[in-house]
Structure formats: structure tokens, C-alpha cells
C-alpha positions in Angstrom: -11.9 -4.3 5.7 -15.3 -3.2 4.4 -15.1 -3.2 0.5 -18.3 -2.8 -1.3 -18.7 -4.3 -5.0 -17.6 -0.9 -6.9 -14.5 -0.3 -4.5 -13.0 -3.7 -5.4 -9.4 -3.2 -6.5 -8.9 -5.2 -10.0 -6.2 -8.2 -9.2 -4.4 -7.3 -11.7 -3.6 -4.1 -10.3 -3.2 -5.0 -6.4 0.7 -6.3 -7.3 1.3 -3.1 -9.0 -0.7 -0.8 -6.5 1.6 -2.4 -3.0 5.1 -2.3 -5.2 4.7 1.1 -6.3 3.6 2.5 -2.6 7.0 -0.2 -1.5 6.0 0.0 2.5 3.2 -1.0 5.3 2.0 -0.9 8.9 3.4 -3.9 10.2 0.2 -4.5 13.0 0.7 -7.6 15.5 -0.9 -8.0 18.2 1.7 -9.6 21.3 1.1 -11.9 24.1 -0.2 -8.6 26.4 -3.1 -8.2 24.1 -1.7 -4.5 23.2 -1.3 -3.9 19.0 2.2 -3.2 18.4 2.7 -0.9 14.6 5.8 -0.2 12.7 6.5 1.3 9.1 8.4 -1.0 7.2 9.4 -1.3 3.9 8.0 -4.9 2.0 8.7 -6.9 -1.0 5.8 -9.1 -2.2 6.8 -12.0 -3.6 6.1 -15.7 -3.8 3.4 -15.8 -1.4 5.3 -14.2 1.0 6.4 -10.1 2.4 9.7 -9.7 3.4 10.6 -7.0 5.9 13.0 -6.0 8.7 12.6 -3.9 11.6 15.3 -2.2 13.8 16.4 -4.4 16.5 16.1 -1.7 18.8 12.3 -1.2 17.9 9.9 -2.5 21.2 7.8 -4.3 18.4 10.8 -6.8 18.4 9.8 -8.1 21.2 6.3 -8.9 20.5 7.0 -11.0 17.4 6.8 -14.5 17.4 6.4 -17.1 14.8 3.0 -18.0 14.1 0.9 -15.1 15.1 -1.3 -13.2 13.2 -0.2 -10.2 11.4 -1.9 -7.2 9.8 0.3 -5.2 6.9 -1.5 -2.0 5.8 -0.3 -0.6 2.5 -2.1 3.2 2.0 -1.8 4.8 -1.4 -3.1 8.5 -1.5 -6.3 9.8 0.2 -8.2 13.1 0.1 -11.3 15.4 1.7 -13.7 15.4 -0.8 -16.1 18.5 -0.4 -20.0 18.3 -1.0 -20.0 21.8 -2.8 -18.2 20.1 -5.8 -21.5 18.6 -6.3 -23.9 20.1 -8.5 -26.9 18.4 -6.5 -25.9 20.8 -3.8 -27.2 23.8 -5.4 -30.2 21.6 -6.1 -31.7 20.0 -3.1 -28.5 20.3 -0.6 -29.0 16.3 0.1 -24.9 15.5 -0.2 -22.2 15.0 2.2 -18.7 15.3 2.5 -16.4 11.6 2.1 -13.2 10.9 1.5 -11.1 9.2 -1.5 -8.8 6.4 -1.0 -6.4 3.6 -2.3 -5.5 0.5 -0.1 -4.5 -2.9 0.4 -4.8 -5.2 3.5 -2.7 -8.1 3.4 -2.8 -10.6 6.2 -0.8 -13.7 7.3 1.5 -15.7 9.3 5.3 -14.2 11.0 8.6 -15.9 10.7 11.0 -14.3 12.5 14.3 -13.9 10.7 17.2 -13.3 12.3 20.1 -15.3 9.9 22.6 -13.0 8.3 22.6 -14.9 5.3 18.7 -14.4 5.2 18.4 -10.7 6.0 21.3 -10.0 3.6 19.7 -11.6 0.8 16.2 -9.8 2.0 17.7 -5.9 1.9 19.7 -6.6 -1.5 16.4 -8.1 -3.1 14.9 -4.9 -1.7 17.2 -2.5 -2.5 17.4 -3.9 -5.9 13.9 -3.2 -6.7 14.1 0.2 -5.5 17.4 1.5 -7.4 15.7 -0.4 -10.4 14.4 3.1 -11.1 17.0 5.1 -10.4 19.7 6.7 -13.2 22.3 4.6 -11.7 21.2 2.3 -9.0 23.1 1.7 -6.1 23.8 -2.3 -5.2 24.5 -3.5 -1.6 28.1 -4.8 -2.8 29.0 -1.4 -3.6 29.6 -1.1 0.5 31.8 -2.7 2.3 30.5 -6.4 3.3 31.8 -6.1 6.7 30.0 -2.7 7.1 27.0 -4.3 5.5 27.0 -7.4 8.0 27.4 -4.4 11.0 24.3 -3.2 10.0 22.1 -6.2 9.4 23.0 -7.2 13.2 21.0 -4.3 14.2 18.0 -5.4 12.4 15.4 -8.3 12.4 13.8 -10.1 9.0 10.3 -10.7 9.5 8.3 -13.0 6.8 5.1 -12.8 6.1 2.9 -15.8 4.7 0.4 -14.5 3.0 -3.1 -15.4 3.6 -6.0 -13.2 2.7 -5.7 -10.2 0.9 -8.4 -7.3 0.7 -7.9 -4.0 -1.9 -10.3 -1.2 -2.1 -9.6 1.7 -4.3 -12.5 4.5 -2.9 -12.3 6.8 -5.8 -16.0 7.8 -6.4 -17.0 5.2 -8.0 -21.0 5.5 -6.4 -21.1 9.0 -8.0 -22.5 9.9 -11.9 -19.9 10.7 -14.2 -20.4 14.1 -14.1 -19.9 14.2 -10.3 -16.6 12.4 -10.7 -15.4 14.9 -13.8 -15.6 17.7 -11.1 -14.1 15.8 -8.0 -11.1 14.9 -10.3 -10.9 19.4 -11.4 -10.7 20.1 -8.0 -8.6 17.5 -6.3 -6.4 18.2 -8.7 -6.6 22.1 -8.6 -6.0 21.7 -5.0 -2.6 19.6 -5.5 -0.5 17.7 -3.3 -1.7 14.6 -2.5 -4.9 15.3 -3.8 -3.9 15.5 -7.2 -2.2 12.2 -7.0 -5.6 11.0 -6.0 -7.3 12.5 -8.9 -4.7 10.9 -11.1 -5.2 7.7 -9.4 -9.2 8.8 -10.4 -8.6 9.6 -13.7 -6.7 6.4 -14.2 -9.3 4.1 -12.7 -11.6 5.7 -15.1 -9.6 4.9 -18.5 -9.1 1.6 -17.4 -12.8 1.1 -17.0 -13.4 2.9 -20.4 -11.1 0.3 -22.0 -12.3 -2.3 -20.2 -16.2 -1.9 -21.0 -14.5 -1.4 -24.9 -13.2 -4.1 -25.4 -16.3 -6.2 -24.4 -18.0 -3.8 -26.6 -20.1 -2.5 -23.5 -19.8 0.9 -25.3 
């Protein structure tokens, strides 16, 4: 993934940034040559992302231990129109782009098919997931031989992480002024544009606080 200098992702963030979005395109390539993708949802942890597919799913039969693997975790993206741009009433030299969060993270599969394995795998997942609800739901709150039913139809795939690449695309090549009106109006359109201005408006405190505190400003 092309990431120029002012797109890098802070490390500090990339953790935070693939928990919060909690799922990825699972890309492997199988022994036909043809790319195989799935949604799944992941847990990062220890150098490794834990995930599970449904047994039924064709990509099944493409995994293998030892190939390559491609997870894709996208945050939220928008159309970002030239005519926000006050250079366009000026000299008309500006283009449309688009405004993005994401993280690459590439490794090694384990295929996973022990019970014991996948069970632990789901409850670590569902754990961190119902950590934000009111009352969070635990896998022993079902019955365990329902429970077990289910994980037959699924298979655990681990991930050894290997290289990781984050690029958060949020206008950072523009003058602040140009970024002060891209944030108004991705927010006045809403949806998932306004969560990409709030992801703007956050990069842009952090870098405030950041250029504070070495005393930058």
C-alpha cells in the first residue's frame, strides 16, 4: 500500500484504529492463482489475528497453512469535492480526492479447526465486543452443547503477523484553511462522511497537542 510521509498512521493509534473497526477482508490467494475474500471479524493480539470463517464458505477450501495472507481493515471514507476549495474560485487548478482511514496487515495462516481452539477464539472475541455493551452477553450464557453445534460449522484461521501498513488519508497535503472547510461540509453532508470529518477533526487535535507539547507552537 502506497503511504506517503503525511498519511502515516501514528503506531500508537493503529491498535486502536483495527479494534474499534473489529473486522477485515480476509484475501488469500489459493493454489489456482484466483484471490479468494471474506469479511471476518479479528482480534489482534500477541502478534497474531484470530478469525473464523463459515465452514460452508468456498474460501475454506483455499486455505492452507503457510500461505500468504492479506487482512484489510477500512475505517470510514468519503468524496471530497473541489468546490470546497477556495482556490477554485481563484484559478480553478483543484481536483476532486477522496478521504480515508486504513490498515493492511499481512502474514502467515494456521488453520484452526480444534474445538477447544475455536471456542476459546469466539469467547475472547465476543468478550471484547459485549465489553461495551450495558450488560454484555458471555458464550456460557448458551448452552455448551449448542455452542460446540455451532463451532463445528466454522473454521479458526490464525494469522501471524508480519508487516503492517496504516494510512489515515484525511487531508493532510491541504492548508489549514482547506481542511477547516472539508471537515464543515463532510460533516454537513453526514453519514459516513461526518465520521470521516470527526476522524479529521481528531487527527488534527492530536497534531495540535502533539506539536505543543514539543513546544512547536
Amino acid at each position: 500500500m502506497y503511504v506517503p510521509r503525511f498519511n502515516v498512521m501514528q503506531a500508537d493509534a493503529v491498535r486502536e484504529f483495527v479494534s474499534a473497526v473489529g473486522a477485515a477482508q480476509l484475501v488469500t490467494v489459493g493454489r489456482d492463482g484466483a484471490p479468494q475474500a471474506t469479511q471476518v471479524p479479528i482480534l489482534w493480539h500477541a502478534g497474531v489475528v484470530e478469525a473464523h470463517l463459515a465452514l460452508q464458505n468456498p474460501h475454506v477450501e483455499h486455505l492452507q497453512d503457510g500461505q500468504e495472507a492479506l487482512l484489510i481493515v477500512a475505517g470510514p471514507q468519503a468524496y471530497v469535492t473541489p468546490r470546497w476549495y477556495a482556490a477554485k474560485e481563484r484559478h480553478g487548478r483543484v481536483v476532486p480526492t477522496w478521504n480515508y482511514s486504513t490498515v493492511q496487515l499481512r502474514g502467515t495462516v494456521t488453520v484452526k479447526r480444534d474445538l477447544e481452539w475455536l471456542r476459546r477464539s469466539v469467547t475472547r472475541l465476543s468478550d471484547a465486543h459485549e465489553s461495551h455493551e450495558p450488560q454484555p452477553w458471555g458464550v456460557d450464557e448458551a448452552p455448551e452443547a449448542f455452542i460446540d453445534g455451532q463451532l463445528r460449522g466454522v473454521v479458526g484461521v490464525e494469522i501471524a503477523v508480519t508487516e503492517v501498513y496504516a494510512k489515515d488519508k484525511l487531508s493532510q497535503n491541504k492548508s489549514a484553511t482547506d481542511r477547516a472547510v472539508v471537515m464543515d461540509g463532510l460533516a454537513a453532508r453526514g453519514g459516513e462522511s461526518a465520521a470521516v470529518a470527526d476522524r479529521m477533526r481528531s487527527h488534527e487535535e492530536e497534531t495540535h497537542r502533539g506539536r505543543s507539547e514539543r513546544g512547536d507552537s
